[in-house]
Each structure stands twice: as structure tokens, then as C-alpha cells.
Residue, then its C-alpha position, 0 to 999 in steps of 0.5 A: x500500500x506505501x508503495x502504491x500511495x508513493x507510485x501516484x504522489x510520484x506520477x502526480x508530481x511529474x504529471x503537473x511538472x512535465x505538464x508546465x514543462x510540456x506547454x512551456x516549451x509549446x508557447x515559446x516555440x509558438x511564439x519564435x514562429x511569429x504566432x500573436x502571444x495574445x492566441x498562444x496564451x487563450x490557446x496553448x497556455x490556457x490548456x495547460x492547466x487542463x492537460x494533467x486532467x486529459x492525460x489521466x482521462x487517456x490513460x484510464x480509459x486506454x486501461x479500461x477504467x473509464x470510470x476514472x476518468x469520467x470521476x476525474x473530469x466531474x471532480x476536477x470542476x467539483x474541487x476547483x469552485x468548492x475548493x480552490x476558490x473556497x480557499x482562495x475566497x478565505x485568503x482574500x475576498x475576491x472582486x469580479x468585474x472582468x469582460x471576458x468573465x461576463x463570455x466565459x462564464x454563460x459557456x461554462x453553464x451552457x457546457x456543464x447543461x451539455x456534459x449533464x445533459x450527455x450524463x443523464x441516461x448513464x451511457x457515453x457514446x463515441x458521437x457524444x465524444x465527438x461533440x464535445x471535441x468539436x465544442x472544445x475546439x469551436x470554444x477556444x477559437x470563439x473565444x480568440x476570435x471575440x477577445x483579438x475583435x472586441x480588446x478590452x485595453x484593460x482587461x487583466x485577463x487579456x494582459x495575463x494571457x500575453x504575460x505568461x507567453x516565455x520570451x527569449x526562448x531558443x527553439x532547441x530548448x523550446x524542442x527539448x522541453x517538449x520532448x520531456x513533457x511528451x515523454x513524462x507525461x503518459x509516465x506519470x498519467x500511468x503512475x497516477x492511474x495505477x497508483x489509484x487503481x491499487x489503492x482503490x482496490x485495497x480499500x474497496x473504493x469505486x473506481x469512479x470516487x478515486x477519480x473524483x477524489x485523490x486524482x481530482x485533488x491532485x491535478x487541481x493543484x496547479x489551479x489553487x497554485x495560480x489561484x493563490x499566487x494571482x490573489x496576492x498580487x490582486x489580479x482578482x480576475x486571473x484567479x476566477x478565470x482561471x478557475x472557470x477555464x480550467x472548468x470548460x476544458x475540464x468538460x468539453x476536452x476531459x469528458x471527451x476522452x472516456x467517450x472516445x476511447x471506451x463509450x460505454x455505460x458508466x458508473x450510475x452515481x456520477x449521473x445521480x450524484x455527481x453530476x447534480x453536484x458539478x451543476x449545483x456548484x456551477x449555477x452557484x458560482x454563477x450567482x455569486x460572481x452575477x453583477x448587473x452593474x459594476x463589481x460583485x466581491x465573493x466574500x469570505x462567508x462564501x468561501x467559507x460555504x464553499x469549502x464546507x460544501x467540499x467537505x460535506x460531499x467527501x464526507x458523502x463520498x466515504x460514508 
């Protein structure tokens, strides 16, 4: 059992280092080829914070355990709004008033209706896993295409987008640090999943709550990271869009994957608990950030409801 826990906080550690490492050297080689730093920070730089989610998601359901994935996708949004903005909520009370939250939250609650809509009747299939590929895609091209037509000067989220661009990067470094991230992170996606799966095993847990707990936690630490990092350099907006990007890749790239590459039936409880539970977070973090006119702040007692919130589900998780 030491064994199987040290095999996943290993593929967990190299998952999010080869992760970062991988869209590293995916941005500045980007960026050395003429591409605007404005699209390689909505594109390639904002996946990033997915990317440990959709290699877990691959390699679970290449080994037949879409069940997993399925929990690593629903649980990921779960931790992100009750857990990471709860914690980040508590530091400091967080103030909404970017443009670019006012587009990307609407998508969020249209693709989390979508993935529970697609979760209802308790099968994935291979023409769902296409659909929300084609979403994923037709999302983040959407989005470049009204951010580089509709530039709001002082938007932070815009600014922060080009700021996390590498400049100076050589093409061999650039070259060499994709190579490491492709090799490390199927690595580690595997140790992550046969980590889990033992230690599932040897507790009697589902496979499905392994996913939407140790494994969520895990790859949602890089969003409480760069949640708690851009709230005290008060760039309010930074760690909200954070959280509601990682949120809409989770959905449309990240449930995707079990579709296509094992479409099946699932476990029943993600369509009757855990999916009721990622729409319920989600339509509340719609009322806590919704503001008809100026700034809306999410205080502390929000935060604080937040993360009582993700205590109660384990505790219902493990019960």
C-alpha cells in the first residue's frame, strides 16, 4: 500500500511538472514562429492547466477504467469552485468585474447543461465524444476570435494571457522541453492511474470516487497554485478565470476522452450524484460572481460555504 500511495504522489508530481514543462516549451516555440502571444496564451497556455486532467482521462480509459476518468473530469470542476476558490475566497475576498468573465462564464453553464445533459441516461457514446471535441475546439477559437475583435485595453485577463507567453526562448530548448513533457507525461498519467487503481482496490473504493477524489485533488493543484499566487498580487480576475477555464476544458476536452476511447455505460452515481453536484456548484458560482452593474466581491462567508460544501460531499463520498 506505501508503495502504491508513493507510485501516484510520484506520477502526480511529474504529471503537473512535465505538464508546465510540456506547454512551456509549446508557447515559446509558438511564439519564435511569429504566432500573436495574445492566441498562444487563450490557446496553448490556457490548456495547460487542463492537460494533467486529459492525460489521466487517456490513460484510464486506454486501461479500461473509464470510470476514472469520467470521476476525474466531474471532480476536477467539483474541487476547483468548492475548493480552490473556497480557499482562495478565505485568503482574500475576491472582486469580479472582468469582460471576458461576463463570455466565459454563460459557456461554462451552457457546457456543464451539455456534459449533464450527455450524463443523464448513464451511457457515453463515441458521437457524444465527438461533440464535445468539436465544442472544445469551436470554444477556444470563439473565444480568440471575440477577445483579438472586441480588446478590452484593460482587461487583466487579456494582459495575463500575453504575460505568461516565455520570451527569449531558443527553439532547441523550446524542442527539448517538449520532448520531456511528451515523454513524462503518459509516465506519470500511468503512475497516477495505477497508483489509484491499487489503492482503490485495497480499500474497496469505486473506481469512479478515486477519480473524483485523490486524482481530482491532485491535478487541481496547479489551479489553487495560480489561484493563490494571482490573489496576492490582486489580479482578482486571473484567479476566477482561471478557475472557470480550467472548468470548460475540464468538460468539453476531459469528458471527451472516456467517450472516445471506451463509450460505454458508466458508473450510475456520477449521473445521480455527481453530476447534480458539478451543476449545483456551477449555477452557484454563477450567482455569486452575477453583477448587473459594476463589481460583485465573493466574500469570505462564501468561501467559507464553499469549502464546507467540499467537505460535506467527501464526507458523502466515504460514508
Amino acid at each position: 500500500m506505501i508503495f502504491s500511495i508513493a507510485v501516484l504522489l510520484a506520477g502526480l508530481i511529474g504529471l503537473i511538472w512535465s505538464a508546465d514543462k510540456f506547454v512551456y516549451g509549446s508557447a515559446a516555440i509558438a511564439r519564435n514562429f511569429g504566432l500573436p502571444p495574445l492566441i498562444i496564451g487563450l490557446t496553448i497556455v490556457a490548456m495547460g492547466s487542463s492537460a494533467p486532467e486529459i492525460m489521466v482521462a487517456v490513460t484510464a480509459s486506454l486501461d479500461g477504467v473509464g470510470n476514472t476518468a469520467i470521476g476525474n473530469a466531474l471532480g476536477s470542476n467539483i474541487t476547483n469552485i468548492a475548493l480552490v476558490l473556497g480557499v482562495t475566497v478565505l485568503l482574500k475576498p475576491l472582486v469580479v468585474h472582468s469582460q471576458l468573465l461576463n463570455r466565459e462564464l454563460p459557456i461554462l453553464l451552457v457546457v456543464s447543461a451539455i456534459a449533464g445533459y450527455m450524463l443523464f441516461d448513464q451511457v457515453l457514446t463515441l458521437a457524444e465524444g465527438a461533440i464535445l471535441l468539436t465544442l472544445f475546439f469551436v470554444t477556444i477559437g470563439g473565444l480568440c476570435w471575440l477577445t483579438l475583435n472586441d480588446r478590452n485595453k484593460d482587461d487583466r485577463l487579456v494582459d495575463e494571457a500575453q504575460d505568461e507567453v516565455p520570451e527569449g526562448v531558443s527553439n532547441k530548448a523550446a524542442v527539448l522541453w517538449i520532448i520531456i513533457g511528451m515523454v513524462l507525461l503518459p509516465v506519470s498519467s500511468n503512475f497516477v492511474v495505477e497508483g489509484a487503481s491499487d489503492i482503490a482496490r485495497y480499500f474497496g473504493i469505486s473506481d469512479l470516487v478515486i477519480g473524483l477524489t485523490i486524482i481530482a485533488i491532485g491535478t487541481s493543484l496547479p489551479e489553487l497554485a495560480a489561484c493563490v499566487a494571482s490573489i496576492k498580487n490582486n489580479e482578482h480576475d486571473l484567479a476566477l478565470g482561471n478557475i472557470v477555464g480550467s472548468n470548460i476544458f475540464n468538460i468539453l476536452a476531459v469528458l471527451a476522452m472516456p467517450a472516445l476511447i471506451s463509450p460505454g455505460v458508466f458508473d450510475a452515481n456520477a449521473a445521480g450524484r455527481d453530476m447534480y453536484i458539478m451543476l449545483g456548484l456551477t449555477v452557484l458560482l454563477f450567482a455569486m460572481c452575477w453583477q448587473l452593474f459594476g463589481k460583485r466581491t465573493i466574500t469570505r462567508i462564501e468561501g467559507a460555504i464553499l469549502v464546507a460544501i467540499f467537505i460535506a460531499y467527501q464526507i458523502l463520498l466515504f460514508s
